[in-house]
PyMOL CGO cylinders between C-alpha atoms (Angstrom):
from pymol import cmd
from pymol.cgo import CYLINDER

trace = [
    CYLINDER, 124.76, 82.65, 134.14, 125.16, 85.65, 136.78, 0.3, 1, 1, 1, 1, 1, 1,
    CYLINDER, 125.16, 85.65, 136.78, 123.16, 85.69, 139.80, 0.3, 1, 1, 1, 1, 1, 1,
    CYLINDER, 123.16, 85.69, 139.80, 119.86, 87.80, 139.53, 0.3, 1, 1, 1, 1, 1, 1,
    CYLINDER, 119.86, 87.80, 139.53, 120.92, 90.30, 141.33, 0.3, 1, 1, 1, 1, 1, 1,
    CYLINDER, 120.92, 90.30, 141.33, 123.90, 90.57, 139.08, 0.3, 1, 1, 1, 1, 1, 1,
    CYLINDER, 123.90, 90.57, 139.08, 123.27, 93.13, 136.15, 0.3, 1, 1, 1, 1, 1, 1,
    CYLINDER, 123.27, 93.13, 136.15, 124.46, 90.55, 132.53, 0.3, 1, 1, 1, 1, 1, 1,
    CYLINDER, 124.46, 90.55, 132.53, 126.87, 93.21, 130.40, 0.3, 1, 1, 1, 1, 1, 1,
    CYLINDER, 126.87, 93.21, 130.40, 127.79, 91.52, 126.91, 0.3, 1, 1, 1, 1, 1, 1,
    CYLINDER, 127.79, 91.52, 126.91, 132.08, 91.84, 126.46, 0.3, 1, 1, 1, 1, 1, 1,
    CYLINDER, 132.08, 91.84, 126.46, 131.30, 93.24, 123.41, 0.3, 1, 1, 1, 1, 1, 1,
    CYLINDER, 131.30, 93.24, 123.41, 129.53, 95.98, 125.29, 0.3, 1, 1, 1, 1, 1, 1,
    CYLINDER, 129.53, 95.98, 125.29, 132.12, 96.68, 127.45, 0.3, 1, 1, 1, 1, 1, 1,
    CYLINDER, 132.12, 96.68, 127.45, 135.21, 97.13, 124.79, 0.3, 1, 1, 1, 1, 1, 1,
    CYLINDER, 135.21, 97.13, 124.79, 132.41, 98.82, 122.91, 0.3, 1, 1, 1, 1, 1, 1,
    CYLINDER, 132.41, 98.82, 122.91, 133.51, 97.27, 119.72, 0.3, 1, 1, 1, 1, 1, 1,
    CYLINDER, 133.51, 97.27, 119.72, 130.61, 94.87, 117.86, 0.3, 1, 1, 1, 1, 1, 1,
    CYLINDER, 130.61, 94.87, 117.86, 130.42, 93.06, 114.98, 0.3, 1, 1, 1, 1, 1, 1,
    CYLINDER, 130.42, 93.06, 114.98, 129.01, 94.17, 111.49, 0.3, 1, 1, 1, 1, 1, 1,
    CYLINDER, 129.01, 94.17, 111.49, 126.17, 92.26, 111.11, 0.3, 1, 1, 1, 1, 1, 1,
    CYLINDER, 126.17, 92.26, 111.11, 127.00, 91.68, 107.24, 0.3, 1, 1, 1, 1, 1, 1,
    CYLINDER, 127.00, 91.68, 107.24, 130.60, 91.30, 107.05, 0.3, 1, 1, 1, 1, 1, 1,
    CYLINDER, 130.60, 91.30, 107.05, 131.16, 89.96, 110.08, 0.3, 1, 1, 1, 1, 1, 1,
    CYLINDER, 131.16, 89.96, 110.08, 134.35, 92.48, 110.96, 0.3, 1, 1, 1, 1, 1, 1,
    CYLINDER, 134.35, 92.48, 110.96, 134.82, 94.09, 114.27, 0.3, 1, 1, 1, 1, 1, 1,
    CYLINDER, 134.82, 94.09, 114.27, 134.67, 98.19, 114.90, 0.3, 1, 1, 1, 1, 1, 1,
    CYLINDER, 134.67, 98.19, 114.90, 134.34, 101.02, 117.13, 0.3, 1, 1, 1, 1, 1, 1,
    CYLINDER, 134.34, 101.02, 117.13, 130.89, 101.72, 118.33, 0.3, 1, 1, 1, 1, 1, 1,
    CYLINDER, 130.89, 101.72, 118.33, 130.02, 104.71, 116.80, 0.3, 1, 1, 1, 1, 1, 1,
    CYLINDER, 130.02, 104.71, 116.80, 132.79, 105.28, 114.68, 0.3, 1, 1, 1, 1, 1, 1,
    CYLINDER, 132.79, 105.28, 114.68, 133.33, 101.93, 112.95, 0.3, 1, 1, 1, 1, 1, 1,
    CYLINDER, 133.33, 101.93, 112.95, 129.67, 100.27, 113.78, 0.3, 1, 1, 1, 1, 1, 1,
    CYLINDER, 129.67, 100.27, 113.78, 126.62, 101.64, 114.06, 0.3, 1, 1, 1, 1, 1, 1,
    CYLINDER, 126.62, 101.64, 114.06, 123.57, 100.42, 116.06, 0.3, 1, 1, 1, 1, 1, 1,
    CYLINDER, 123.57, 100.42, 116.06, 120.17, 99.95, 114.33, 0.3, 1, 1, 1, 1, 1, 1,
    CYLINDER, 120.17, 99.95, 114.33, 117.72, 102.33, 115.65, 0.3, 1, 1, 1, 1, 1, 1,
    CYLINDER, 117.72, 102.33, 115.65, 115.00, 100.08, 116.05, 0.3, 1, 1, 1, 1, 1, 1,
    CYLINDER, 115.00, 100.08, 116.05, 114.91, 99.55, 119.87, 0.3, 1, 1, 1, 1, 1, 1,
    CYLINDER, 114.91, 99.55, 119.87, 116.03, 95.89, 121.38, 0.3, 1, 1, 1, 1, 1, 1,
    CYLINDER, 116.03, 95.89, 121.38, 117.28, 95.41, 117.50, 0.3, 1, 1, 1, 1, 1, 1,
    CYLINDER, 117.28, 95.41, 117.50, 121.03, 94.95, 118.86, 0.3, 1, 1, 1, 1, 1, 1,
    CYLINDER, 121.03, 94.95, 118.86, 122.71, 94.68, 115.25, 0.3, 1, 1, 1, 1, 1, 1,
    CYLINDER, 122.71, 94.68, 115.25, 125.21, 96.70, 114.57, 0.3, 1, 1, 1, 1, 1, 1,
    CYLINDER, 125.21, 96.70, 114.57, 126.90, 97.64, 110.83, 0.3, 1, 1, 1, 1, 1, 1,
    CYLINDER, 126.90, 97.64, 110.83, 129.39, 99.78, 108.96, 0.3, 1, 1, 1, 1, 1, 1,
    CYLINDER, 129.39, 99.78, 108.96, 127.72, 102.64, 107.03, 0.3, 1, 1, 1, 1, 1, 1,
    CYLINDER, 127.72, 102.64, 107.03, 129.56, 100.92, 103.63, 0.3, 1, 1, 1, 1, 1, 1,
    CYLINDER, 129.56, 100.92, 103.63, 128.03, 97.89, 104.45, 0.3, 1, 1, 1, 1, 1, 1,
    CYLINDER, 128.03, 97.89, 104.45, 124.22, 98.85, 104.59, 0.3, 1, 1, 1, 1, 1, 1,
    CYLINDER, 124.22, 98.85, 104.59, 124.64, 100.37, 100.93, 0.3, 1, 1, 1, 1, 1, 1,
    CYLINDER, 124.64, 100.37, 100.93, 124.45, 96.86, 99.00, 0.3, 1, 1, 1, 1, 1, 1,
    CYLINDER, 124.45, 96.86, 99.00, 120.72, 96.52, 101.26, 0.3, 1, 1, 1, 1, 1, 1,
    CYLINDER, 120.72, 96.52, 101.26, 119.80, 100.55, 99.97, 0.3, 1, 1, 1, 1, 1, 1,
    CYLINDER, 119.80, 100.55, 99.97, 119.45, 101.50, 103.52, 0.3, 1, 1, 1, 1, 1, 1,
    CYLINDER, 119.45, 101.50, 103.52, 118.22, 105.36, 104.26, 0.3, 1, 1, 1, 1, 1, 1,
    CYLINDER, 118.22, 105.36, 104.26, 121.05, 106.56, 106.42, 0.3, 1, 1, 1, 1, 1, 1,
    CYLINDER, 121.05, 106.56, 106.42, 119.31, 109.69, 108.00, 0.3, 1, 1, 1, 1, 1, 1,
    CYLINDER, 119.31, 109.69, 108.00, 122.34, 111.14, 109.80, 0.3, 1, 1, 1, 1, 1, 1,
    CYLINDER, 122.34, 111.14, 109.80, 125.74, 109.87, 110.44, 0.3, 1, 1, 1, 1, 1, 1,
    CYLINDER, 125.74, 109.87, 110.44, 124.68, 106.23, 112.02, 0.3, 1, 1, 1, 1, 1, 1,
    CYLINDER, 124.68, 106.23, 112.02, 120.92, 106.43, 112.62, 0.3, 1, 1, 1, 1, 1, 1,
    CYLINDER, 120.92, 106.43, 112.62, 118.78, 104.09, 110.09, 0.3, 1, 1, 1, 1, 1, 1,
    CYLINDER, 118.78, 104.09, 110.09, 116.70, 101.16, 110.59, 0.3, 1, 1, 1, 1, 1, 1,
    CYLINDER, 116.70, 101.16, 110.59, 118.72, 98.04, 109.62, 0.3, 1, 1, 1, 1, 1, 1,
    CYLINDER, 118.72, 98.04, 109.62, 117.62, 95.92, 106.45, 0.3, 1, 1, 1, 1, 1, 1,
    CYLINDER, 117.62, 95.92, 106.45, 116.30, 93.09, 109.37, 0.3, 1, 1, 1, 1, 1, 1,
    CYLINDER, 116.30, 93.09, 109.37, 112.94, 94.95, 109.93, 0.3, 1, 1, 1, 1, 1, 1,
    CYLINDER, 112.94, 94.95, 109.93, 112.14, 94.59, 106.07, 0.3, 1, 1, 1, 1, 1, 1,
    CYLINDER, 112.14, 94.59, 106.07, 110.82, 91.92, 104.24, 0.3, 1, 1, 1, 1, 1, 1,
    CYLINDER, 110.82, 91.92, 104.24, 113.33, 91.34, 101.19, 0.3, 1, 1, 1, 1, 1, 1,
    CYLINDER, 113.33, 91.34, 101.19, 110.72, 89.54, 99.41, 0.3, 1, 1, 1, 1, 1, 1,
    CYLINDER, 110.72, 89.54, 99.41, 107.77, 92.03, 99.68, 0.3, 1, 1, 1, 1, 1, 1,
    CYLINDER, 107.77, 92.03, 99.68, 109.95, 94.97, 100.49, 0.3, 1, 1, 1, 1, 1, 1,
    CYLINDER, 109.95, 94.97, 100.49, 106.84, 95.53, 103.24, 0.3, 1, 1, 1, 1, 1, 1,
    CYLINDER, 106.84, 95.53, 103.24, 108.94, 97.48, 106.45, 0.3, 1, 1, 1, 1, 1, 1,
    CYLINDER, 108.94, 97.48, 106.45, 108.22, 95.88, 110.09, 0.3, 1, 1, 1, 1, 1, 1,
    CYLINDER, 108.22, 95.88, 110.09, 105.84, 98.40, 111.68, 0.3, 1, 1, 1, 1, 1, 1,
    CYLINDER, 105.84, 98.40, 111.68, 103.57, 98.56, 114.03, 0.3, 1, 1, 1, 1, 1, 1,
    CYLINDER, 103.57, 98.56, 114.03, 101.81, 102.12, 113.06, 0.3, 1, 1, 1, 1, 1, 1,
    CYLINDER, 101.81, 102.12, 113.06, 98.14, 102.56, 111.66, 0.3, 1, 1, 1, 1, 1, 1,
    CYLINDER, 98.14, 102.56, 111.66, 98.46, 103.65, 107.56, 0.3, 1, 1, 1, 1, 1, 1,
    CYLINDER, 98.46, 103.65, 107.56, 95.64, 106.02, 107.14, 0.3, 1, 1, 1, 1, 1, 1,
    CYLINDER, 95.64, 106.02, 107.14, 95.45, 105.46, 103.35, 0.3, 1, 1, 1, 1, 1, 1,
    CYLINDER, 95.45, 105.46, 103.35, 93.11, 102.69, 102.44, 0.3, 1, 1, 1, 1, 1, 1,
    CYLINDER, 93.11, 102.69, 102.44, 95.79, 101.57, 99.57, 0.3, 1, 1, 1, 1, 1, 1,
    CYLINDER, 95.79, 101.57, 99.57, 98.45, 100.92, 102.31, 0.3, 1, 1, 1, 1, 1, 1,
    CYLINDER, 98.45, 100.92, 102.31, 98.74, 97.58, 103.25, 0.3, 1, 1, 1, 1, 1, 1,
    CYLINDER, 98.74, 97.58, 103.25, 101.16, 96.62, 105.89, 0.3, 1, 1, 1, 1, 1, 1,
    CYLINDER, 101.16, 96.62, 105.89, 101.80, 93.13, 106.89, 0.3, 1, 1, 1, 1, 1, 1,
    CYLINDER, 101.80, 93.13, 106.89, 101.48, 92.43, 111.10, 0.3, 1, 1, 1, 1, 1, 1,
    CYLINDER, 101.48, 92.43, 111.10, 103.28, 88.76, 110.24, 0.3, 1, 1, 1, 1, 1, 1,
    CYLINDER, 103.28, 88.76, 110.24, 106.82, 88.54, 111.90, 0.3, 1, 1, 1, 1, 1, 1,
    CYLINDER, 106.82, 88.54, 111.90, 109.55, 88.51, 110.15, 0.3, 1, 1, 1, 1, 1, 1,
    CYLINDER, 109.55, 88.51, 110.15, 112.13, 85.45, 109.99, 0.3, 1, 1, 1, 1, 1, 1,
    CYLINDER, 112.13, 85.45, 109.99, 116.09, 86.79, 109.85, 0.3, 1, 1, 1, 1, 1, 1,
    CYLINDER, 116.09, 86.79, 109.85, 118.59, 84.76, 107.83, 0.3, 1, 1, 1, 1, 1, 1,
    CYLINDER, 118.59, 84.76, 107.83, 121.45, 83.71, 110.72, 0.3, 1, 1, 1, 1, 1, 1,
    CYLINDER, 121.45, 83.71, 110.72, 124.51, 84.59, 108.83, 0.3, 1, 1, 1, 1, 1, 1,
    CYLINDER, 124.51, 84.59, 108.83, 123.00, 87.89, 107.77, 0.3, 1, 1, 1, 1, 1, 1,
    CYLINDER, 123.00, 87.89, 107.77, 119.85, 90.87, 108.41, 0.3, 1, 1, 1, 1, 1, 1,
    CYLINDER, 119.85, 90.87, 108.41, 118.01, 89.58, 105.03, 0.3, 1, 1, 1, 1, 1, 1,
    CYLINDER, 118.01, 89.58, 105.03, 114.26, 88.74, 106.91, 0.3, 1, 1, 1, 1, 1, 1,
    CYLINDER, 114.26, 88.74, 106.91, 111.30, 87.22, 105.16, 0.3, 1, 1, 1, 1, 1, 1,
    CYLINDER, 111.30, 87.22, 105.16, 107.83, 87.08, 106.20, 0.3, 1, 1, 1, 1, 1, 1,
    CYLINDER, 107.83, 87.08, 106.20, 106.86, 83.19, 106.70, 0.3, 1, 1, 1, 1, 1, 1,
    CYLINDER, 106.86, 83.19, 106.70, 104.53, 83.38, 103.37, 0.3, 1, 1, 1, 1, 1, 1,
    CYLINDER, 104.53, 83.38, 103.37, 106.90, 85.35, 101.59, 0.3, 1, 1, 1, 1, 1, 1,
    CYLINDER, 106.90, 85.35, 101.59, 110.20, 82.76, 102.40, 0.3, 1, 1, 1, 1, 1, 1,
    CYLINDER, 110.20, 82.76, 102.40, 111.28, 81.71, 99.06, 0.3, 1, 1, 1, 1, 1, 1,
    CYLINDER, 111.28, 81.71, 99.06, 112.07, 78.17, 97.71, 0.3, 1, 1, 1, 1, 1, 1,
    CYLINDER, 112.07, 78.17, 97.71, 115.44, 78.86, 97.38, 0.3, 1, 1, 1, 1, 1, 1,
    CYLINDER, 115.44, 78.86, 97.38, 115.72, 79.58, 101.68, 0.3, 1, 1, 1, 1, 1, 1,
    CYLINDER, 115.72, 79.58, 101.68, 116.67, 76.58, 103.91, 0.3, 1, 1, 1, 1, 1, 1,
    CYLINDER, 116.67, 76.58, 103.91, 114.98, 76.66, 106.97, 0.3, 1, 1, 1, 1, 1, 1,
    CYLINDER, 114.98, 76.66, 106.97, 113.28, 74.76, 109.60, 0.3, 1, 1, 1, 1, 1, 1,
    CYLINDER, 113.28, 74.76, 109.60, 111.07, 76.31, 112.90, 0.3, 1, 1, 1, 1, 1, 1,
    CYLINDER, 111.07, 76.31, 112.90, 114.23, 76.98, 115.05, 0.3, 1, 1, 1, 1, 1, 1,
    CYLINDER, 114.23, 76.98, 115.05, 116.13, 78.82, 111.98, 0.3, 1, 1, 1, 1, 1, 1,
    CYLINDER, 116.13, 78.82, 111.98, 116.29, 80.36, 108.20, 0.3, 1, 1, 1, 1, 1, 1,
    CYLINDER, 116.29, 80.36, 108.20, 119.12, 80.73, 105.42, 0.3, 1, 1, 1, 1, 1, 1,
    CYLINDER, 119.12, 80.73, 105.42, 118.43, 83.12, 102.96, 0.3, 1, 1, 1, 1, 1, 1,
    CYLINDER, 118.43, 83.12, 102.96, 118.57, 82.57, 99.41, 0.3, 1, 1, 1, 1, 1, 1,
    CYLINDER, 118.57, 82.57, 99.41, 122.17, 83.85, 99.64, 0.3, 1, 1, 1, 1, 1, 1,
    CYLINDER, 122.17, 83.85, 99.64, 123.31, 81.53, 102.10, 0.3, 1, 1, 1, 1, 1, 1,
    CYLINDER, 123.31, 81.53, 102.10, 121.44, 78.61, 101.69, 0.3, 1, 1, 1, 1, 1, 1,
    CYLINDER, 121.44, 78.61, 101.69, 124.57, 76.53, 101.19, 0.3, 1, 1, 1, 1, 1, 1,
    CYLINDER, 124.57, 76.53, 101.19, 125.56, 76.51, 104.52, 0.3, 1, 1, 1, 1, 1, 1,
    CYLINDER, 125.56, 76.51, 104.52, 124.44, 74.31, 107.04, 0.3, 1, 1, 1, 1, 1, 1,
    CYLINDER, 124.44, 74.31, 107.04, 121.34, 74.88, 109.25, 0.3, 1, 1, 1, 1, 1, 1,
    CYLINDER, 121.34, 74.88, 109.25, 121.93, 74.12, 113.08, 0.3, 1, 1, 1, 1, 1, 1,
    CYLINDER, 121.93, 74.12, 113.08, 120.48, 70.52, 113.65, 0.3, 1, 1, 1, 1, 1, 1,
    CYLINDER, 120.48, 70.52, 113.65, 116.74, 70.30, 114.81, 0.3, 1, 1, 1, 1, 1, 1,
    CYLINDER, 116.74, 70.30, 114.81, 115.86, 67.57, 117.65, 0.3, 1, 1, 1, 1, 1, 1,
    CYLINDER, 115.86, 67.57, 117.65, 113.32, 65.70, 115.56, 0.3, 1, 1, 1, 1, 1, 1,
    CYLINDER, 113.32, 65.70, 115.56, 111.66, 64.29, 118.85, 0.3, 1, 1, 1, 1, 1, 1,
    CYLINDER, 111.66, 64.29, 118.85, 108.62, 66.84, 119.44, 0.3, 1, 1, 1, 1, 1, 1,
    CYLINDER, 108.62, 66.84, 119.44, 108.93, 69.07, 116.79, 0.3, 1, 1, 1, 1, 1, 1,
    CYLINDER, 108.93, 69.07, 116.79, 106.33, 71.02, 114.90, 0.3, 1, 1, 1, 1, 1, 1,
    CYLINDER, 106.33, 71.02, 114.90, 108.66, 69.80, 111.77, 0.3, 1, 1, 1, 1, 1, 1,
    CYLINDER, 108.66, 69.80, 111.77, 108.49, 66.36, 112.98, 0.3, 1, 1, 1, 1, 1, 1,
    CYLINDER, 108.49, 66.36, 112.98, 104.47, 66.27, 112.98, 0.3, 1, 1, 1, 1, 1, 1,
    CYLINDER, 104.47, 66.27, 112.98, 103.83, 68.20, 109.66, 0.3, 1, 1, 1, 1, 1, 1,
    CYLINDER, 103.83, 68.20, 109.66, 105.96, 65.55, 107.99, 0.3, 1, 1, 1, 1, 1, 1,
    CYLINDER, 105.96, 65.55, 107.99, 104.37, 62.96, 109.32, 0.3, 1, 1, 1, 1, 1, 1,
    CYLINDER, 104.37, 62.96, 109.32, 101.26, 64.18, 108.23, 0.3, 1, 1, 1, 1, 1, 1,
    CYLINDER, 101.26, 64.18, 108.23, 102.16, 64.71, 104.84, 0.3, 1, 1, 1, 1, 1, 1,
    CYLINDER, 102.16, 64.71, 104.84, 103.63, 60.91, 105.01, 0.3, 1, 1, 1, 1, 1, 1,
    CYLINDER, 103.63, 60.91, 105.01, 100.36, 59.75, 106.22, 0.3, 1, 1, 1, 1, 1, 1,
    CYLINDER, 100.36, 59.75, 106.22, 98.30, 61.95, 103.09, 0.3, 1, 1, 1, 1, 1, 1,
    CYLINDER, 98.30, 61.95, 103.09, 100.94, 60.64, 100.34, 0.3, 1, 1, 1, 1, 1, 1,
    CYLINDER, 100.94, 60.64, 100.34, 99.99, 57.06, 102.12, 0.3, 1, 1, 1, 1, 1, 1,
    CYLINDER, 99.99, 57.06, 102.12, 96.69, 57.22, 101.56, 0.3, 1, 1, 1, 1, 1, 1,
]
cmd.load_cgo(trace, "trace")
């Protein structure tokens, strides 16, 4: 950890190269990779990439990355007033799948997602492993219980 006074620059940053956020490959910032637009987003993707998610590429590298959308209810992360009375835009946050920018809504996470309150799989990647949850204290800890204690009764 640098010293406060001490200005924290990511390597990837400096070589400006980052990694796609879908497959995972290494490119040129701004050539290769492309920053979301979405400010303090961070991910970064090729153009090619974003085309399986049907991402509106306005011009060459600006578009807001599939992690501000719910994949479930297709509602878009925003925080702007809808004038039209049929609009109806969730304020819930959105959960992103570690291993790639799919994001759910906590009521619209599917059965087939693995997750627990420190992390989420999507239903593409639910096969791999979740990172292990210290049981002692946590919010997962106490709503099993609970449910233990209800079956009990």
């Amino acid at each position: 950890i640098p010293p406060e006074s001490e200005t924290w620059i990511c390597p990837d940053c400096i070589q400006k190269q980052h990694q796609c956020s879908i497959c995972h490959e290494y490119g040129d910032d701004g050539i290769d990779v492309f920053k979301c637009k979405v400010k303090n987003c961070g991910l970064f993707f090729h153009e090619h990439c974003l085309d399986m998610y049907a991402v509106e590429i306005m011009e060459k590298g600006v578009f807001t990355c599939p992690a501000h959308k719910c994949w479930t209810c297709i509602d878009w992360m925003t925080e702007e007033k809808h004038s039209s009375k049929n609009t109806y835009v969730k304020k819930e946050r959105l959960f992103k799948c570690l291993d790639c920018p799919i994001s759910y809504h906590l009521s619209c996470i599917p059965p087939t997602c693995r997750f627990h309150e420190l992390a989420l799989l999507c239903h593409e990647h639910c096969g791999n492993k979740l990172p292990d949850l210290d049981l002692e204290g946590s919010m997962q800890r106490e709503v099993e219980e609970e449910a233990e204690a209800k079956i009990q009764q």
